[in-house]
PQR file with spaces between the fields and no chain letter, atoms N, CA, C, O and H, PARSE charges and radii, in Angstrom:
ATOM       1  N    UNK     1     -22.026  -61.369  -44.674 -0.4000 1.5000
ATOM       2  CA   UNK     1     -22.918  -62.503  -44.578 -0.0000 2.0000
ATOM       3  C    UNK     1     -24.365  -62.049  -44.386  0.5500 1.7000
ATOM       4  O    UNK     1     -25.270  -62.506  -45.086 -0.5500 1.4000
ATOM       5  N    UNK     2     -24.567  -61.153  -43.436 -0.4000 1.5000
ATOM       6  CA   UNK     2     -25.949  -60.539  -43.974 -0.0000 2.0000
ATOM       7  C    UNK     2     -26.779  -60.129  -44.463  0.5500 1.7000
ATOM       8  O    UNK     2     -28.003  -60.173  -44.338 -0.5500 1.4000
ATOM       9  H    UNK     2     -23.833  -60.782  -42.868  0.4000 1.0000
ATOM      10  N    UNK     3     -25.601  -59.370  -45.520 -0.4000 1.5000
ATOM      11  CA   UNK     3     -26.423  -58.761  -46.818 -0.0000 2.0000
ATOM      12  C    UNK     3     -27.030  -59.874  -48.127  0.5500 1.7000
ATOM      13  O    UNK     3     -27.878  -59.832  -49.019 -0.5500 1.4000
ATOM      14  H    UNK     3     -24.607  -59.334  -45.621  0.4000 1.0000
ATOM      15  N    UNK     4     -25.916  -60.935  -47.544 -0.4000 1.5000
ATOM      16  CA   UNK     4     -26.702  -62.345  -48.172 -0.0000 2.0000
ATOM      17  C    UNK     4     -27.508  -62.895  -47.706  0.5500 1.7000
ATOM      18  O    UNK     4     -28.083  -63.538  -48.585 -0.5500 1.4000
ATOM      19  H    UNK     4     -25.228  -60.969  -46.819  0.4000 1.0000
ATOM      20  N    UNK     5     -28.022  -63.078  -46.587 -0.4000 1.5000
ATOM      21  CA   UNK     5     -28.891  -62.886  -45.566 -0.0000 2.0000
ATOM      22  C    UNK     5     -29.971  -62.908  -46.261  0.5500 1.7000
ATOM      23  O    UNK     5     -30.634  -63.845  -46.704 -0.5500 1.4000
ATOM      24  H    UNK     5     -27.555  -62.556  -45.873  0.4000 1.0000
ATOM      25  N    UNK     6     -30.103  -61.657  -46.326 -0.4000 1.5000
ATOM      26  CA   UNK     6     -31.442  -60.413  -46.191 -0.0000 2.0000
ATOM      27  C    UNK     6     -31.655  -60.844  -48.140  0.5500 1.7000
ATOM      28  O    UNK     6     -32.739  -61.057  -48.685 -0.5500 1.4000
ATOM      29  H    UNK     6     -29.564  -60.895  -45.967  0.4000 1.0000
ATOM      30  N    UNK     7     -30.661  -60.858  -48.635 -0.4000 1.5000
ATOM      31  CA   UNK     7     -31.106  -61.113  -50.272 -0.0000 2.0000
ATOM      32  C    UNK     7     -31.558  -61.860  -50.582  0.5500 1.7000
ATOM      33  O    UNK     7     -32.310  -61.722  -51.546 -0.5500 1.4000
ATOM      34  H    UNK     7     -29.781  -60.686  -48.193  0.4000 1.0000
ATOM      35  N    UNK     8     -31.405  -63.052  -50.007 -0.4000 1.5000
ATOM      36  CA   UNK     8     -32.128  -64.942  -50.339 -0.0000 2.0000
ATOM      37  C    UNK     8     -33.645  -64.272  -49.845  0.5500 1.7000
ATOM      38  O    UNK     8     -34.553  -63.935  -50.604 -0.5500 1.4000
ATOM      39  H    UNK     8     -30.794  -63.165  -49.224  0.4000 1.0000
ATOM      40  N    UNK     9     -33.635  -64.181  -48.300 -0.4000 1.5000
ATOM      41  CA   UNK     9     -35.157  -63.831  -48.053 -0.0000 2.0000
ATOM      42  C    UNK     9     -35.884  -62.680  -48.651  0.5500 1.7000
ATOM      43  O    UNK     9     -37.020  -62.815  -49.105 -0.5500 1.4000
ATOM      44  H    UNK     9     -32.897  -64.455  -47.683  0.4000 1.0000
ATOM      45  N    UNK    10     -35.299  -61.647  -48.658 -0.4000 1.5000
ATOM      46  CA   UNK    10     -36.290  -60.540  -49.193 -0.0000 2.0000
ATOM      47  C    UNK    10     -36.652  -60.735  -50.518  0.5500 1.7000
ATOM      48  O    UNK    10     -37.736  -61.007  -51.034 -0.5500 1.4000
ATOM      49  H    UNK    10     -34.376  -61.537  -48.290  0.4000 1.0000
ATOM      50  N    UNK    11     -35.263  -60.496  -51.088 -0.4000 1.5000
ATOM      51  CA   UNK    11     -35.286  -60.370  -52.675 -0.0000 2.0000
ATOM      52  C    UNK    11     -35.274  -61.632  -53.511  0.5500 1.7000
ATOM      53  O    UNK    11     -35.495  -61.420  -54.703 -0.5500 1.4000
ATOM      54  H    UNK    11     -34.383  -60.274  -50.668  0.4000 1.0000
ATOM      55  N    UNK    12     -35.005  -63.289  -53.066 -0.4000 1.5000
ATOM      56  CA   UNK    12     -35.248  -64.079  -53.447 -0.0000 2.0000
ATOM      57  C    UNK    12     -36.658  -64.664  -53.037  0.5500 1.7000
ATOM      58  O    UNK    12     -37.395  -65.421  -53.668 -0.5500 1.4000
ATOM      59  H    UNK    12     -34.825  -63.461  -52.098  0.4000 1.0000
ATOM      60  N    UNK    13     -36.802  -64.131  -51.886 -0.4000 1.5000
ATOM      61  CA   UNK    13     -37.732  -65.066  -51.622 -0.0000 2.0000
ATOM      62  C    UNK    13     -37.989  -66.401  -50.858  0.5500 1.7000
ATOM      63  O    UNK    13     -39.087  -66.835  -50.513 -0.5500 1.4000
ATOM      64  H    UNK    13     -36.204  -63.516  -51.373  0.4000 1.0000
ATOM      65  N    UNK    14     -36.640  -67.027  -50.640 -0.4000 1.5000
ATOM      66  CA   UNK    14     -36.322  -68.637  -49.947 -0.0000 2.0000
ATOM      67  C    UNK    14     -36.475  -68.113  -48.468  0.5500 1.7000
ATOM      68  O    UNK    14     -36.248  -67.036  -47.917 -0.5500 1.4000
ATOM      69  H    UNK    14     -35.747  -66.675  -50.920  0.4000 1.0000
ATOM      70  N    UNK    15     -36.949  -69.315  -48.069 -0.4000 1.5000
ATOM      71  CA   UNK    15     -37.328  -69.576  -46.667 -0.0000 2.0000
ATOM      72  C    UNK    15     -36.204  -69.506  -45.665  0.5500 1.7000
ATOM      73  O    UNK    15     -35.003  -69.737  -45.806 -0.5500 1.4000
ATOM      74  H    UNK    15     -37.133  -70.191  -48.516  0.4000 1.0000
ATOM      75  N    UNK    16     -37.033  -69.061  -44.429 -0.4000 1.5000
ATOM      76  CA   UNK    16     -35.684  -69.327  -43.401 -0.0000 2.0000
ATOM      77  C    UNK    16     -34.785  -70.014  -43.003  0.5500 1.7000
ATOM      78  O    UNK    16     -33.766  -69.761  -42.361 -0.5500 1.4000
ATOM      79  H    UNK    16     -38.009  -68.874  -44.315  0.4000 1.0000
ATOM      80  N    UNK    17     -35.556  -71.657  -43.753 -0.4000 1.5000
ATOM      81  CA   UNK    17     -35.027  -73.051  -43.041 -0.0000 2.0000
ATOM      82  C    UNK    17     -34.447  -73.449  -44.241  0.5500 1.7000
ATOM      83  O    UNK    17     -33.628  -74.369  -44.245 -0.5500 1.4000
ATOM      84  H    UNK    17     -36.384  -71.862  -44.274  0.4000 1.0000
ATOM      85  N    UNK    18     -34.873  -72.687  -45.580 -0.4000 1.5000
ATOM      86  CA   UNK    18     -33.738  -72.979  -46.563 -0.0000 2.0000
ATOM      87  C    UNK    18     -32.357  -72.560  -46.689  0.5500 1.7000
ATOM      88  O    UNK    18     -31.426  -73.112  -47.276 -0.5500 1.4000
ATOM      89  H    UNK    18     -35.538  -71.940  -45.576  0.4000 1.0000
ATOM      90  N    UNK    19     -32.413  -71.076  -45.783 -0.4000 1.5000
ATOM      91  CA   UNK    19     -31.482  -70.356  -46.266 -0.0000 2.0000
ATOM      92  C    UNK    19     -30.420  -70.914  -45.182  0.5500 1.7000
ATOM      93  O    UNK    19     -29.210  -70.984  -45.399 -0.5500 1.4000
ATOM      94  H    UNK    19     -33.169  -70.627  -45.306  0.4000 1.0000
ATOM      95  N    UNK    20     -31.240  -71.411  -43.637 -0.4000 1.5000
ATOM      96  CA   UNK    20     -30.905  -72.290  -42.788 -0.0000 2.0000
ATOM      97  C    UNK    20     -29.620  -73.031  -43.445  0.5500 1.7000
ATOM      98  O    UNK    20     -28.449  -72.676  -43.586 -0.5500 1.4000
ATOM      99  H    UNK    20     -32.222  -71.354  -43.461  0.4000 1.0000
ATOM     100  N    UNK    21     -30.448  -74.405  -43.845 -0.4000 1.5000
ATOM     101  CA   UNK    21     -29.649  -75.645  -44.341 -0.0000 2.0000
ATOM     102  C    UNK    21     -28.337  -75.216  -44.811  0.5500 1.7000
ATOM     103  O    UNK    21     -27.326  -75.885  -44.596 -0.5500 1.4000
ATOM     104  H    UNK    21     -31.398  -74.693  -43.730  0.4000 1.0000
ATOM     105  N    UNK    22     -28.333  -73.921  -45.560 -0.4000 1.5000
ATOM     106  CA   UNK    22     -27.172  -73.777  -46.453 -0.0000 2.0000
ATOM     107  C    UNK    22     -26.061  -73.264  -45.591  0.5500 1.7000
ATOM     108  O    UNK    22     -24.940  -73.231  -46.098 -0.5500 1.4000
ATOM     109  H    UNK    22     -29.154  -73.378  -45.735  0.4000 1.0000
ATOM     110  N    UNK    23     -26.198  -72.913  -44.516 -0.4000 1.5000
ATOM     111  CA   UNK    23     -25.494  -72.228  -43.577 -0.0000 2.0000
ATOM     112  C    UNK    23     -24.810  -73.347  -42.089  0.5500 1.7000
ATOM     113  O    UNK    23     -23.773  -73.116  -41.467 -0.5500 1.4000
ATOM     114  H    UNK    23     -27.108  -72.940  -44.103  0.4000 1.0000
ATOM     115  N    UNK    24     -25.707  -74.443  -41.868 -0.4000 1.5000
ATOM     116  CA   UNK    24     -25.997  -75.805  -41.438 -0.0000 2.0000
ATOM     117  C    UNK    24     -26.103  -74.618  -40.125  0.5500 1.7000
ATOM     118  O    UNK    24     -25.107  -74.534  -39.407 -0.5500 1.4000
ATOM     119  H    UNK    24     -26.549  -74.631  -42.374  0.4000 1.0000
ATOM     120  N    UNK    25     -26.996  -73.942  -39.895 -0.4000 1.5000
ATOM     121  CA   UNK    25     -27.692  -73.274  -38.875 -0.0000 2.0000
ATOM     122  C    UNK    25     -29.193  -73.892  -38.389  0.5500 1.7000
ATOM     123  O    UNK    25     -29.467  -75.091  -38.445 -0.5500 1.4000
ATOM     124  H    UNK    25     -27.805  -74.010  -40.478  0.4000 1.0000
ATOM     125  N    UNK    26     -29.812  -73.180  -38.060 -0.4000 1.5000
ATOM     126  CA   UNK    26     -31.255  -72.916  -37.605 -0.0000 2.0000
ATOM     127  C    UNK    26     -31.884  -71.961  -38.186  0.5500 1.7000
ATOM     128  O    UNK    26     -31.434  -70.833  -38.391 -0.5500 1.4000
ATOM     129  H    UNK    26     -29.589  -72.206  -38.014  0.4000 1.0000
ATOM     130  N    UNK    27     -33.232  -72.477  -38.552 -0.4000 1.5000
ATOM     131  CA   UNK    27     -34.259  -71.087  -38.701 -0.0000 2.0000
ATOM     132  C    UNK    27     -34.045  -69.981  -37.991  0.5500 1.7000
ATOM     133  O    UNK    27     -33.648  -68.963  -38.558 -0.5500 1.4000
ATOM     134  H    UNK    27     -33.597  -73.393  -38.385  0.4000 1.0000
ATOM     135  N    UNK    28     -34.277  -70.017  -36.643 -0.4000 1.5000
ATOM     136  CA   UNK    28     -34.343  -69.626  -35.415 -0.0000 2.0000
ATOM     137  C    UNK    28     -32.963  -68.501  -35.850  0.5500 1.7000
ATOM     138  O    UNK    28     -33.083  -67.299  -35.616 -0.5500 1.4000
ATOM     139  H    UNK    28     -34.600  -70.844  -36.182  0.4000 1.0000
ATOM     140  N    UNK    29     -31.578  -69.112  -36.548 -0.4000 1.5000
ATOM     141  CA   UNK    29     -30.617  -68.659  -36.464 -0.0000 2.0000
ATOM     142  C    UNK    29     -30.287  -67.467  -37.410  0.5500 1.7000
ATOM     143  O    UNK    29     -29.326  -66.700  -37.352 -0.5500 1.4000
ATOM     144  H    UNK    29     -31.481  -70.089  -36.738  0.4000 1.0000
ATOM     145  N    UNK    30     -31.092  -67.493  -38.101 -0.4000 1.5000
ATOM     146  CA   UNK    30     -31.221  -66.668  -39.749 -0.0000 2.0000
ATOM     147  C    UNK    30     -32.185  -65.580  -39.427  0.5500 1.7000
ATOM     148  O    UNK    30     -31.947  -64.424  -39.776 -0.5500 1.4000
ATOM     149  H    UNK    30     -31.872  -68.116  -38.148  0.4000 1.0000
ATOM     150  N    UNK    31     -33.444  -65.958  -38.663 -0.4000 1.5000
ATOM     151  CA   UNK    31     -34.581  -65.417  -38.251 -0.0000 2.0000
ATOM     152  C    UNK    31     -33.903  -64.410  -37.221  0.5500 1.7000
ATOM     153  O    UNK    31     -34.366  -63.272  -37.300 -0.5500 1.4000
ATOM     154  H    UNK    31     -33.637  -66.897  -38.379  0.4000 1.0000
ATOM     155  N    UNK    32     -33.049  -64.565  -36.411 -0.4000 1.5000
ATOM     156  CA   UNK    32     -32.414  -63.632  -35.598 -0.0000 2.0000
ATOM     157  C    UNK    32     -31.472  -62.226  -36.338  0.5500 1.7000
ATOM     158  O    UNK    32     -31.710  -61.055  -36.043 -0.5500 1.4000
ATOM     159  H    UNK    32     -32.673  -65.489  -36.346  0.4000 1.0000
ATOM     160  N    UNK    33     -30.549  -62.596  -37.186 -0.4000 1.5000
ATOM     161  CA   UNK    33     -30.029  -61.965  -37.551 -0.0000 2.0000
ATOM     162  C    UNK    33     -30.946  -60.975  -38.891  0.5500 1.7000
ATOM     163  O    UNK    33     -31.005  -59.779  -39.176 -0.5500 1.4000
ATOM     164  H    UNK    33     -30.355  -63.548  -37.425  0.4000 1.0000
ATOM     165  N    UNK    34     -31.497  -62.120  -39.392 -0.4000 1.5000
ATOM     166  CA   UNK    34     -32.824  -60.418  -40.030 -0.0000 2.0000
ATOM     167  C    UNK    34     -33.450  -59.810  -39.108  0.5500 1.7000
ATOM     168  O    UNK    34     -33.547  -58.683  -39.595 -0.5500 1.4000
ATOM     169  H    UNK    34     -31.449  -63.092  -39.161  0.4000 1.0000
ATOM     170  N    UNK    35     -33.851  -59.780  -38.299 -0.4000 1.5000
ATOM     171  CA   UNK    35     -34.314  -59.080  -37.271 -0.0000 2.0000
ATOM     172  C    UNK    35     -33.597  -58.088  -37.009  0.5500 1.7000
ATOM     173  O    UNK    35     -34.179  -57.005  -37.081 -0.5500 1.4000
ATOM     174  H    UNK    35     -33.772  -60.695  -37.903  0.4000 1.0000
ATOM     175  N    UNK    36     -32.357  -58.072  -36.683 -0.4000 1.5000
ATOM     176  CA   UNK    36     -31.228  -57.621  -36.194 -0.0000 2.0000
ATOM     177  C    UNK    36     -30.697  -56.617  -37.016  0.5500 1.7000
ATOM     178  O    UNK    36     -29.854  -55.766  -36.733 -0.5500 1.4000
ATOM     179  H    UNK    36     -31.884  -58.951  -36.625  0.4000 1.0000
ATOM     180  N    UNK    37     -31.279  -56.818  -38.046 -0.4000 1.5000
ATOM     181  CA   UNK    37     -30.667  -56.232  -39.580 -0.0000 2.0000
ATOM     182  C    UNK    37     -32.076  -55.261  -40.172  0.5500 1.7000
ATOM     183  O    UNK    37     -32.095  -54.454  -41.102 -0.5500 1.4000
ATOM     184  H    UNK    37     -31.963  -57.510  -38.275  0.4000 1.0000
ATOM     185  N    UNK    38     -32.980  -55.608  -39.426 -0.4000 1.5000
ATOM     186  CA   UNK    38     -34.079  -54.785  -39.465 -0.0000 2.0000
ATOM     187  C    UNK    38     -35.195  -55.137  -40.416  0.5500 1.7000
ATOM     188  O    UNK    38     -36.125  -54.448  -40.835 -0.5500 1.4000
ATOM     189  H    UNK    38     -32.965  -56.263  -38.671  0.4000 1.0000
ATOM     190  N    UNK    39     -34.788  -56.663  -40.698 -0.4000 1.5000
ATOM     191  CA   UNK    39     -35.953  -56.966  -42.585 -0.0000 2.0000
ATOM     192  C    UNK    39     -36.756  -57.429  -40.994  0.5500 1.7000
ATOM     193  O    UNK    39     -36.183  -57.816  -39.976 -0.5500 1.4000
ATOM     194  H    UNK    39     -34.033  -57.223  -40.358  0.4000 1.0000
ATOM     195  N    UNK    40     -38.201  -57.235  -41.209 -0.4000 1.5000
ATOM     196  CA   UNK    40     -39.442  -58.305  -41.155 -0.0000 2.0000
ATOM     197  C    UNK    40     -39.074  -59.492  -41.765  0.5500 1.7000
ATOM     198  O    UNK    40     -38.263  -59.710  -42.665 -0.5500 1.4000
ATOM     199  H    UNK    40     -38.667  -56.921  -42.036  0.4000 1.0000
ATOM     200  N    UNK    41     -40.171  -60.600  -40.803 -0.4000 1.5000
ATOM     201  CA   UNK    41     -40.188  -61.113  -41.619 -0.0000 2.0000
ATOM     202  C    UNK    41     -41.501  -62.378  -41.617  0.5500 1.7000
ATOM     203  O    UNK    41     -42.388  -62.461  -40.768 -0.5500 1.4000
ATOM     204  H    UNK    41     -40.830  -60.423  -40.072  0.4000 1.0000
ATOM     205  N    UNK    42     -41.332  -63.189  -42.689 -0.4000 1.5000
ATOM     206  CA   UNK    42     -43.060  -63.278  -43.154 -0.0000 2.0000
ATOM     207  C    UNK    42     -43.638  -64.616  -42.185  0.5500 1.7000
ATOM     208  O    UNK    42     -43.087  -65.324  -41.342 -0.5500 1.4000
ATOM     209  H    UNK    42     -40.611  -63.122  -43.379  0.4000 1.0000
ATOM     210  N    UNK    43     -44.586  -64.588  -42.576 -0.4000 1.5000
ATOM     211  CA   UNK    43     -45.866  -65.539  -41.477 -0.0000 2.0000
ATOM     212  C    UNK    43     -45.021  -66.788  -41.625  0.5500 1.7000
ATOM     213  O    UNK    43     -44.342  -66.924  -42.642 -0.5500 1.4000
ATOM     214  H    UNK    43     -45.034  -64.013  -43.261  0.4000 1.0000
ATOM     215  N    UNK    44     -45.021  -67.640  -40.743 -0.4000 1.5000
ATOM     216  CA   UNK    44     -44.802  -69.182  -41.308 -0.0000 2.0000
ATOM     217  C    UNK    44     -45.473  -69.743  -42.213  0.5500 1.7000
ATOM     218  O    UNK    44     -46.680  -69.870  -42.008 -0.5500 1.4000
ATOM     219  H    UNK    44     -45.573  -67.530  -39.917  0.4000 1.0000
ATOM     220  N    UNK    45     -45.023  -70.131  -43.196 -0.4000 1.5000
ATOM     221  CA   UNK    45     -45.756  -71.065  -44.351 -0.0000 2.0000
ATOM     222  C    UNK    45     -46.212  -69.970  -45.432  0.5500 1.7000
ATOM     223  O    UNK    45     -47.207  -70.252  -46.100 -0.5500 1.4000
ATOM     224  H    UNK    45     -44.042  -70.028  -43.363  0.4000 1.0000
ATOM     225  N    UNK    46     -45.630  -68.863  -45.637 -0.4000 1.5000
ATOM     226  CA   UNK    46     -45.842  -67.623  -46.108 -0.0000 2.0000
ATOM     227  C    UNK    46     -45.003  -67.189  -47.381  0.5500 1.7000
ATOM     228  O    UNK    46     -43.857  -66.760  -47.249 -0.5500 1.4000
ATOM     229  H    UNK    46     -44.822  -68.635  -45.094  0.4000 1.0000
ATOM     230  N    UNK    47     -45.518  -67.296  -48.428 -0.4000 1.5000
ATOM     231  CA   UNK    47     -44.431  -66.693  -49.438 -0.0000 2.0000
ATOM     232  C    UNK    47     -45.312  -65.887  -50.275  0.5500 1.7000
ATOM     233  O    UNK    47     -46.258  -66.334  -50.923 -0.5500 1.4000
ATOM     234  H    UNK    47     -46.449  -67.645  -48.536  0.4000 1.0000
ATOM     235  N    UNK    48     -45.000  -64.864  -50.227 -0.4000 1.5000
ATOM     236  CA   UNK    48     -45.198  -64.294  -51.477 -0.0000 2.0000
ATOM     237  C    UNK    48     -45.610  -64.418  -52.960  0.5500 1.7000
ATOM     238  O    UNK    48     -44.742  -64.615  -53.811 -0.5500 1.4000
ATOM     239  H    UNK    48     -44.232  -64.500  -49.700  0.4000 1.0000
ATOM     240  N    UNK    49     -46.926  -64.307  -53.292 -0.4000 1.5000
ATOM     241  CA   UNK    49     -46.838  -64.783  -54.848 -0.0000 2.0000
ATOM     242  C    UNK    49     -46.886  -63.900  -55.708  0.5500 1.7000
ATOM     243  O    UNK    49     -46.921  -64.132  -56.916 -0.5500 1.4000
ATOM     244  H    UNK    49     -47.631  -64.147  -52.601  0.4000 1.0000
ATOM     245  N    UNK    50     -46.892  -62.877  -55.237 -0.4000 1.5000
ATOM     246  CA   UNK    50     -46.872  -61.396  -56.460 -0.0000 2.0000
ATOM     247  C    UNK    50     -45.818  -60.665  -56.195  0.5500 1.7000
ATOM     248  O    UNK    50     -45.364  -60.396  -55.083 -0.5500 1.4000
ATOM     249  H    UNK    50     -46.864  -62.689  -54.255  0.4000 1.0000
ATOM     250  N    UNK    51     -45.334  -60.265  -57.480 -0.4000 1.5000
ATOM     251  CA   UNK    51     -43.915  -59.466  -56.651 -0.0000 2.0000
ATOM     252  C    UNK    51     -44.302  -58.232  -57.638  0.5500 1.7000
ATOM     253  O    UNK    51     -44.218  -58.231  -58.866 -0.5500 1.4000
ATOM     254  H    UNK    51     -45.703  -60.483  -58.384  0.4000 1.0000
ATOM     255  N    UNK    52     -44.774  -57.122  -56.742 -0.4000 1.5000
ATOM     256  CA   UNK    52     -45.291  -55.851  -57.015 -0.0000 2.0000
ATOM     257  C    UNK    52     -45.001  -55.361  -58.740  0.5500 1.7000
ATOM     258  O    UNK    52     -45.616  -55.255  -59.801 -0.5500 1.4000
ATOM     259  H    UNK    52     -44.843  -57.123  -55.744  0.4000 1.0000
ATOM     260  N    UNK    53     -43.203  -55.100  -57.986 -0.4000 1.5000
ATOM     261  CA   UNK    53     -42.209  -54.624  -59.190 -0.0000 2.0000
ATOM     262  C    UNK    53     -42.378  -55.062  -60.414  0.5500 1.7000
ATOM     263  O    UNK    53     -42.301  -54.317  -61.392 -0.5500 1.4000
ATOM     264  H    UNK    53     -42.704  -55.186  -57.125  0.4000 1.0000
ATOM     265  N    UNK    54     -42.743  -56.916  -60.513 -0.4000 1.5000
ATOM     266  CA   UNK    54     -42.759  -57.425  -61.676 -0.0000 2.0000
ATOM     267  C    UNK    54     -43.796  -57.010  -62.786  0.5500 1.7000
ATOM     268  O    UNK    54     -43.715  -56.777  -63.992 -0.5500 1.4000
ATOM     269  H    UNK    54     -42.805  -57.521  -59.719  0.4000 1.0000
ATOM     270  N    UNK    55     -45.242  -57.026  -61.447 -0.4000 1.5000
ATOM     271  CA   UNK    55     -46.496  -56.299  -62.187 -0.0000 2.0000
ATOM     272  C    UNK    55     -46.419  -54.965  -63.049  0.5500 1.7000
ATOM     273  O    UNK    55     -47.173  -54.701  -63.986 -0.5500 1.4000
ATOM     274  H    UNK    55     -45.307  -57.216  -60.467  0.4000 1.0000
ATOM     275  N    UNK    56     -45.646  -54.371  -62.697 -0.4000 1.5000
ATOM     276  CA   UNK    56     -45.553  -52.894  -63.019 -0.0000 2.0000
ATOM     277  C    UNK    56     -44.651  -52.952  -64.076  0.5500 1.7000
ATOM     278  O    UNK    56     -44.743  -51.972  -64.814 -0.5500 1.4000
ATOM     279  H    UNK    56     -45.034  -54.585  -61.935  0.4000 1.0000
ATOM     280  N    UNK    57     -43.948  -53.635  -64.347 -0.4000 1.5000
ATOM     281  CA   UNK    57     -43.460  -53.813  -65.291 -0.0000 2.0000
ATOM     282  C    UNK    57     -44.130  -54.647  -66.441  0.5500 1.7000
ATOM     283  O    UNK    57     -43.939  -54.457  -67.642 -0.5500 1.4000
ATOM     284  H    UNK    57     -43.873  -54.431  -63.747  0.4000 1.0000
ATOM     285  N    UNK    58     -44.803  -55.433  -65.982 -0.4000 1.5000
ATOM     286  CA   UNK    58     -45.560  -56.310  -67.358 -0.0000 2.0000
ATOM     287  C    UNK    58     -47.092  -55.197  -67.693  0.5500 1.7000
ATOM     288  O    UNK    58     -47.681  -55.191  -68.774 -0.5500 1.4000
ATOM     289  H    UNK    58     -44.958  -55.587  -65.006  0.4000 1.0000
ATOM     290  N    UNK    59     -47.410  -54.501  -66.712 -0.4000 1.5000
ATOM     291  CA   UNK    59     -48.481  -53.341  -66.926 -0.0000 2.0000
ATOM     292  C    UNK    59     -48.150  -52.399  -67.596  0.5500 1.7000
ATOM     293  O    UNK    59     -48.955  -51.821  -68.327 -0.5500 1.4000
ATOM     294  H    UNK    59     -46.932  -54.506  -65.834  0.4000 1.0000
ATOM     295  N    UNK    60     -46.569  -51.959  -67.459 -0.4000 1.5000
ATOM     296  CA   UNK    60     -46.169  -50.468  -68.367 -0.0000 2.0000
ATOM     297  C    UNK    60     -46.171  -51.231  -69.680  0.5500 1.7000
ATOM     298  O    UNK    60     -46.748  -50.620  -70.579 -0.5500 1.4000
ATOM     299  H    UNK    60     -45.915  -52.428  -66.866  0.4000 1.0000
ATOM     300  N    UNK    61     -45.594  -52.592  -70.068 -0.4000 1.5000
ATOM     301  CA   UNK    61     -45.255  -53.444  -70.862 -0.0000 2.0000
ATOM     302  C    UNK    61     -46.240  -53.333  -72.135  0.5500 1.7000
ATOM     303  O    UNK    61     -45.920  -53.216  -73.318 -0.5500 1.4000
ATOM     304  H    UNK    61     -45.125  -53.089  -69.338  0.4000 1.0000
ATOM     305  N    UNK    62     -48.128  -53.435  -71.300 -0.4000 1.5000
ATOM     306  CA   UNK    62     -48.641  -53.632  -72.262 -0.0000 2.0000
ATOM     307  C    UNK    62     -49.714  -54.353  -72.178  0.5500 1.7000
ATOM     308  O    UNK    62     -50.771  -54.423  -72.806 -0.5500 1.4000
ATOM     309  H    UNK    62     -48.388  -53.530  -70.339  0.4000 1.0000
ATOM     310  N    UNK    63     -48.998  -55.160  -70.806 -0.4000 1.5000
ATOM     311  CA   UNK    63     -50.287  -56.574  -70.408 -0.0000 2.0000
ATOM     312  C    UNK    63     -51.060  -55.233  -69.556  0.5500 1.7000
ATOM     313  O    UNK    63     -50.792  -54.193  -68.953 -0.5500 1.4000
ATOM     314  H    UNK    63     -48.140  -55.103  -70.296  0.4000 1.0000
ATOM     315  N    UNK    64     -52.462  -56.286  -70.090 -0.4000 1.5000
ATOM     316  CA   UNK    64     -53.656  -55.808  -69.499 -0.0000 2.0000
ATOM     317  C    UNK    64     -54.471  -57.184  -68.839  0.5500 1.7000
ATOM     318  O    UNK    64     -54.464  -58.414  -68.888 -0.5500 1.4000
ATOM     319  H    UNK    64     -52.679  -57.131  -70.580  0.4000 1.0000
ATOM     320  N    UNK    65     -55.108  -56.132  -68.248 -0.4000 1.5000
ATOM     321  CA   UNK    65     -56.080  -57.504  -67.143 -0.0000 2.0000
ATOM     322  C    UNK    65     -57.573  -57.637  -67.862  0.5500 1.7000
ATOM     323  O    UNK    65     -58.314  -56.680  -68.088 -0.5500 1.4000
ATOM     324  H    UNK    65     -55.113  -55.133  -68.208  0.4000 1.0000
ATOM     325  N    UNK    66     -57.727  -58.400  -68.033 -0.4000 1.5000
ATOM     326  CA   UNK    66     -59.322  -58.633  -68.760 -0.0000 2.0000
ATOM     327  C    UNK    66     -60.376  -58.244  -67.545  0.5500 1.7000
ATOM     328  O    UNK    66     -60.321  -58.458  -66.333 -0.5500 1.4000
ATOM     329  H    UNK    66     -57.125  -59.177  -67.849  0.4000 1.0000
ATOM     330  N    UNK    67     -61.222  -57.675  -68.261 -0.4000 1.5000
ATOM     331  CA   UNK    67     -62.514  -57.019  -67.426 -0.0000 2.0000
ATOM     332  C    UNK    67     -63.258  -57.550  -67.355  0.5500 1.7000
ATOM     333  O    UNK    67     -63.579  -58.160  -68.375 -0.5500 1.4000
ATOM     334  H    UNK    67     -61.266  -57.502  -69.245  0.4000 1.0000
ATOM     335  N    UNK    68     -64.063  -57.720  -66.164 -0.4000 1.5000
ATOM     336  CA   UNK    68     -64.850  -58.780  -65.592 -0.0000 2.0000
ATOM     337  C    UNK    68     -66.090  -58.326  -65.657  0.5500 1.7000
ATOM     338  O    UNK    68     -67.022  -59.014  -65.238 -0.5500 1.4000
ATOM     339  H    UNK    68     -63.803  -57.224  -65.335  0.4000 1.0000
């Protein structure tokens, strides 16, 4: 159950209180056990909008950034 855990938030991305609902837990309750499990985890109201990996892949790809 943790490693599903840690995959919704890290690697998906969904919130604590989403991953919450699905569990009919608590934030509080999800938020404990990543902790526990050793992920960080992000600011309230906090998501991520760049996901590093993806860049690097659309950069080896070809995409370029227009110069300012």
């Amino acid at each position: 159950m943790v490693g599903e855990l840690v995959r919704w938030y890290r690697d998906e991305g969904r919130s604590l209180a989403g991953i919450a609902q699905r569990y009919g837990r608590s934030a509080d309750w999800v938020k404990a056990r990543l902790l526990a499990a050793g992920v960080g985890v992000r600011a309230p109201g906090r998501r991520p909008l760049i996901d590093p990996d993806r860049v690097r892949v659309l950069l080896d790809g070809g995409l370029r950034v227009a110069d300012r």
